[in-house]
C-alpha positions in Angstrom: 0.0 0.0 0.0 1.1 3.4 -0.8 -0.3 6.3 1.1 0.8 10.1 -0.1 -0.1 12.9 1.5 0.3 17.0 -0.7 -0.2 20.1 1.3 -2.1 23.1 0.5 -0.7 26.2 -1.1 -1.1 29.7 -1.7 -0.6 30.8 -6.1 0.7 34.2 -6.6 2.0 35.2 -2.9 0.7 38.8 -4.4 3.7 40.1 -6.1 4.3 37.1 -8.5 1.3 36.2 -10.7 1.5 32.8 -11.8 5.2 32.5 -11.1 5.0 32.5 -7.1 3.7 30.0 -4.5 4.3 28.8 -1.7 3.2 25.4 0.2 2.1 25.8 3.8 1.5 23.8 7.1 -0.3 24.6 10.1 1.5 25.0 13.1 -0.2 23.1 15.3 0.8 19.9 13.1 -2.1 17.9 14.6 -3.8 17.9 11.4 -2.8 17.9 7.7 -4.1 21.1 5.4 -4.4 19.2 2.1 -5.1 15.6 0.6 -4.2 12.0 0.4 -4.1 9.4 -1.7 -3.6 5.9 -1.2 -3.5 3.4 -3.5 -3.8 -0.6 -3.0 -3.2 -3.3 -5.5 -6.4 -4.5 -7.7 -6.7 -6.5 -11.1 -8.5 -3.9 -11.9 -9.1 0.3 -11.8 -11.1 1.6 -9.2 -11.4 4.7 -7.4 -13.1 5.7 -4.5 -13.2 9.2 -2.2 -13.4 10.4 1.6 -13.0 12.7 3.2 -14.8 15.9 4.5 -15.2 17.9 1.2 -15.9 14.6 -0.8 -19.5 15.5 -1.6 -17.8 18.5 -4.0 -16.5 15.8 -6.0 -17.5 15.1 -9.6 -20.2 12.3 -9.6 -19.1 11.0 -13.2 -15.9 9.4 -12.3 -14.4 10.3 -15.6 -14.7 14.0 -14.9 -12.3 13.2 -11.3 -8.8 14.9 -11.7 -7.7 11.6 -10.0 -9.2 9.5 -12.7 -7.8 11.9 -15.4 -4.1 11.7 -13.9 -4.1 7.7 -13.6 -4.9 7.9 -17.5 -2.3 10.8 -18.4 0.1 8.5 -16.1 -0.5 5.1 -18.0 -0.1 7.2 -21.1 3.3 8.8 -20.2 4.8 5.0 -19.2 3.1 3.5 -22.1 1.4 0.9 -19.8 -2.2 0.7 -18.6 -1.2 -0.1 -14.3 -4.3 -1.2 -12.7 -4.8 -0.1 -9.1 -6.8 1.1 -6.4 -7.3 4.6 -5.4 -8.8 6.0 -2.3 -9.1 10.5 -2.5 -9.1 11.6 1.2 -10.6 14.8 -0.3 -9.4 17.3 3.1 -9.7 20.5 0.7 -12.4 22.5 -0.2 -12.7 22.7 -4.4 -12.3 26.2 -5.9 -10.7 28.2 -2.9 -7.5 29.3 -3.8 -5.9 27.0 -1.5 -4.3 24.9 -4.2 -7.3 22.0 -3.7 -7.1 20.8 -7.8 -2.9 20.7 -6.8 -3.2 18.9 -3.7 -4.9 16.2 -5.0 -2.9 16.0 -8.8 0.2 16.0 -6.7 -1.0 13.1 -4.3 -2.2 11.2 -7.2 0.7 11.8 -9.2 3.4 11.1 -6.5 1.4 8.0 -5.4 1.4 6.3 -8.6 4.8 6.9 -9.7 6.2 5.4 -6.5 3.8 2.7 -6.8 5.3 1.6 -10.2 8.7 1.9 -8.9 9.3 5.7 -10.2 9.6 5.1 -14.0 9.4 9.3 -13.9 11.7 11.4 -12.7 10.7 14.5 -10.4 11.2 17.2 -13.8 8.7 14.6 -15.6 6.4 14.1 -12.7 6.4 18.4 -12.2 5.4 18.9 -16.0 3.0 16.3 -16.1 1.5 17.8 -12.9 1.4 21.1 -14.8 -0.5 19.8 -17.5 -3.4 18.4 -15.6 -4.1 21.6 -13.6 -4.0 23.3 -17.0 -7.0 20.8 -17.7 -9.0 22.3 -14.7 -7.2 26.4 -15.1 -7.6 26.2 -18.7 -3.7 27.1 -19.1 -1.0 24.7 -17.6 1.1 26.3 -14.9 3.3 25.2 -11.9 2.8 27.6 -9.4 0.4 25.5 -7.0 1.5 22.3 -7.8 4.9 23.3 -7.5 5.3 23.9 -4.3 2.9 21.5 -3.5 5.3 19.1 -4.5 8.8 20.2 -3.7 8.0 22.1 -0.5 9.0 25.9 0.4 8.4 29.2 -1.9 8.9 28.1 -5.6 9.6 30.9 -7.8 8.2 28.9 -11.9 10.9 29.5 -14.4 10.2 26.7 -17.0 13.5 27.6 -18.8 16.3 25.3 -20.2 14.7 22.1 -18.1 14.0 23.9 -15.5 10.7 24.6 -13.9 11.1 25.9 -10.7 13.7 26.7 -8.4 13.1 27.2 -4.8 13.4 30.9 -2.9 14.9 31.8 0.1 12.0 32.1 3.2 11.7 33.9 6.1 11.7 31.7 9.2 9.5 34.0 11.3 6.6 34.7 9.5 3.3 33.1 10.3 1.0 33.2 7.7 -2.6 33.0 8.6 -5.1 31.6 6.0 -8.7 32.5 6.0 -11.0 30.2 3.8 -14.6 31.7 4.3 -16.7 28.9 2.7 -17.7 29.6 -0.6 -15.9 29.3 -3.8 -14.9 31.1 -6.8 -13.9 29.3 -10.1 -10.4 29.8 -11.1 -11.4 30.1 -15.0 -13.9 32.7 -14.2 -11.4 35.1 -12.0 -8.8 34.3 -14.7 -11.3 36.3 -17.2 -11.2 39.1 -15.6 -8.0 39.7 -16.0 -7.5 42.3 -18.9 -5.5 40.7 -22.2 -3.0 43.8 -22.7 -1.5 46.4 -19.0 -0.2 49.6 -19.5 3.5 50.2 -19.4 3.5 51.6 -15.9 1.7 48.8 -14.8 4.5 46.8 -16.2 7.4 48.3 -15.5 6.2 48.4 -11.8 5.4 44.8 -11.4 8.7 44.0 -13.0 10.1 46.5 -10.6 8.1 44.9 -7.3 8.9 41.0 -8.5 12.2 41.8 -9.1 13.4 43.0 -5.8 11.0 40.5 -3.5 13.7 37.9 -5.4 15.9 40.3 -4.5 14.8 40.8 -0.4 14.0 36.7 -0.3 18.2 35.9 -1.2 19.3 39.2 1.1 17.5 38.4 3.8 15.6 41.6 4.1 12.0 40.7 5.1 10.9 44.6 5.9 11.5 45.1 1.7 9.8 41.8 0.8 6.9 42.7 2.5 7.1 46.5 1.1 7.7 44.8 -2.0 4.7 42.5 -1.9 2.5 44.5 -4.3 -0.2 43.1 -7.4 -0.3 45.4 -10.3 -1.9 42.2 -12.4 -4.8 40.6 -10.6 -5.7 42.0 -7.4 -7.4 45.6 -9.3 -9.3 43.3 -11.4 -10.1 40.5 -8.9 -10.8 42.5 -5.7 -14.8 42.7 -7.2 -14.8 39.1 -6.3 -14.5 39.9 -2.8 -16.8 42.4 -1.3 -14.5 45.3 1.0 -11.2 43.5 0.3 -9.1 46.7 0.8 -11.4 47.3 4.0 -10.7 44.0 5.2 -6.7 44.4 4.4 -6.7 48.2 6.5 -8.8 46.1 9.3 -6.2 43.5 9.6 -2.8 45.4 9.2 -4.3 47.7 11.7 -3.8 45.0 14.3 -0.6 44.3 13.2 -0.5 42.4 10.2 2.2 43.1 7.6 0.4 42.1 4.8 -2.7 40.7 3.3 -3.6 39.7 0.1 -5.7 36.9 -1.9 -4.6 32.9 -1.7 -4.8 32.5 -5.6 -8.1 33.4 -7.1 -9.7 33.2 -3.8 -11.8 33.8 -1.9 -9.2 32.6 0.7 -7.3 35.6 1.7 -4.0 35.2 3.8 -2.1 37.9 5.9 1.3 37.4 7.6 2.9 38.5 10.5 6.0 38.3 12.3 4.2 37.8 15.9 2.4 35.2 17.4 0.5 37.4 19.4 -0.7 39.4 16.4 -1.3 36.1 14.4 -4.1 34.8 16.7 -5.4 38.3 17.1 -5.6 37.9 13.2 -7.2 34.9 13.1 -9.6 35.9 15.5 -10.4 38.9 13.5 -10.9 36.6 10.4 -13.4 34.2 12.5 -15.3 37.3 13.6 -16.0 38.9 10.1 -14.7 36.5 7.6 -16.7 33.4 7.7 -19.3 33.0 5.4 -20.4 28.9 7.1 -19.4 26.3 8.9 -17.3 24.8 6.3 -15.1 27.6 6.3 -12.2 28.4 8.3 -8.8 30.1 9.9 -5.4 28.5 9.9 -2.3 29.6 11.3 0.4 28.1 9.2 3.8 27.9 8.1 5.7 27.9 5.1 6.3 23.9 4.6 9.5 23.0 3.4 8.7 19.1 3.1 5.8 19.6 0.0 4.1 15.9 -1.0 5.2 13.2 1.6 4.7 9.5 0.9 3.4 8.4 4.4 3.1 4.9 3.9 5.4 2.3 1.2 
């Protein structure tokens, strides 16, 4: 039996659309933020779900990312594997928490290890790509990414190389604050305007640019000064009733920054103090939550990405 477990992430981190993310942890490490998947040997394919957000699931098990990546998979080793599979679906579909990721990571990561890694971790990575790009409607890395390698990946996909991991700054706590509802990744991506003024440009060049910088010089103070979006956030914040109200609210009790998890509607906010982080938190609970099935996490950056739990 193989077991995998791929933790959540946050796309973006503000300042770097679509190149940026970052997989996270909560600190109280008494429960996982993200999915599993285990697989078990079987003559034949089956697939079966758990887990508490399990009823979002697709009913038609042909439209399940799982189903989709044990097809791609096959394809890519030129062999049809029969097997097993078990989603533990822990994450909540469309809330910019990396959900789609979490479970093409799992799958992914399960299955190559279960046929004795005929892929590499590049070939894993860009396969991973390419099945989120079936859900986002373009392939990109920047959830699944750190999902699987752990830490703050910055996506380069340039001579072989898709990502590369960034410096990260030990002390910040990064509080996550998943209200309950959901917004569709392919609908916030339309939004987004097909052609930016050069100043717009020239600034998000400018604020990418030296948050790489700030990351590999240690300066947190200019990372988080630096941690600006001149791409989605204008465009996006529609999405999310009083966003900018909700950022004064919580930087006001100490917050350094805040800024949308993905597409949302999770929003996360960092600080450098534990004291201000529950405060934070507490804030979010007050005036964040939508429903029950929402909620507040105080987390971590996690260096450790997909972890195969059982072999």
């Amino acid at each position: 039996m193989i077991k995998v477990y791929a933790p959540a992430s946050i796309a973006n981190v503000k300042v770097g659309f679509d190149i940026l993310g970052t997989a996270i942890s909560p600190i109280d490490q008494t429960t996982y933020l993200g999915d599993c998947i285990t697989i078990k040997k079987s003559d034949t394919f089956e697939l079966y779900s758990s887990g508490r957000f399990v009823d979002d699931l697709p009913q038609v098990r042909e439209q399940n990312i799982v189903f989709q990546c044990w097809q791609h998979f096959c394809k890519k080793i030129d062999d049809t594997i029969p097997m097993a599979l078990t989603l533990e679906k822990n994450m909540p579909i469309r809330s910019g928490l990396g959900s789609s990721a979490c479970s093409i990571v799992a799958a992914l990561v399960a299955m190559n290890a279960y046929c004795s890694y005929p892929l590499d971790n590049n070939s894993l990575l860009r396969l991973m790509g390419e099945m989120e790009g079936r859900i986002s409607g373009e392939i990109h890395f920047d959830n699944v990414a750190p999902c699987f390698l752990g830490g703050m990946q910055l996506i380069l996909d340039a001579n072989e190389i898709i990502s590369q991991s960034l410096p990260i700054f030990d002390k910040w706590l990064w509080i996550i604050a998943y209200p309950g509802i959901a917004i569709s990744t392919v609908e916030a991506r339309k939004l987004l305007p097909d052609w930016y003024n050069r100043k717009d440009c020239i600034n998000h060049s400018r604020y990418i640019a030296g948050f790489i910088h700030a990351c590999h010089s240690k300066q947190s103070h200019l990372a988080i000064k630096l941690m600006k979006d001149t791409i989605a956030e204008p465009y996006r914040k529609k999405l999310i009733p009083h966003l900018f109200q909700i950022y004064n609210a919580v930087i006001k009790i100490g917050a350094l920054i805040c800024g949308i998890s993905g597409s949302g509607p999770t929003l996360f906010a960092i600080c450098d103090k534990s004291d201000i982080a529950i405060n934070v938190a507490q804030w979010f609970k007050d005036y964040y939550l939508y429903n029950d099935t929402g909620f507040i996490k105080i987390c971590r950056i996690d260096i450790k990405g997909a972890q195969i739990l059982k072999e």
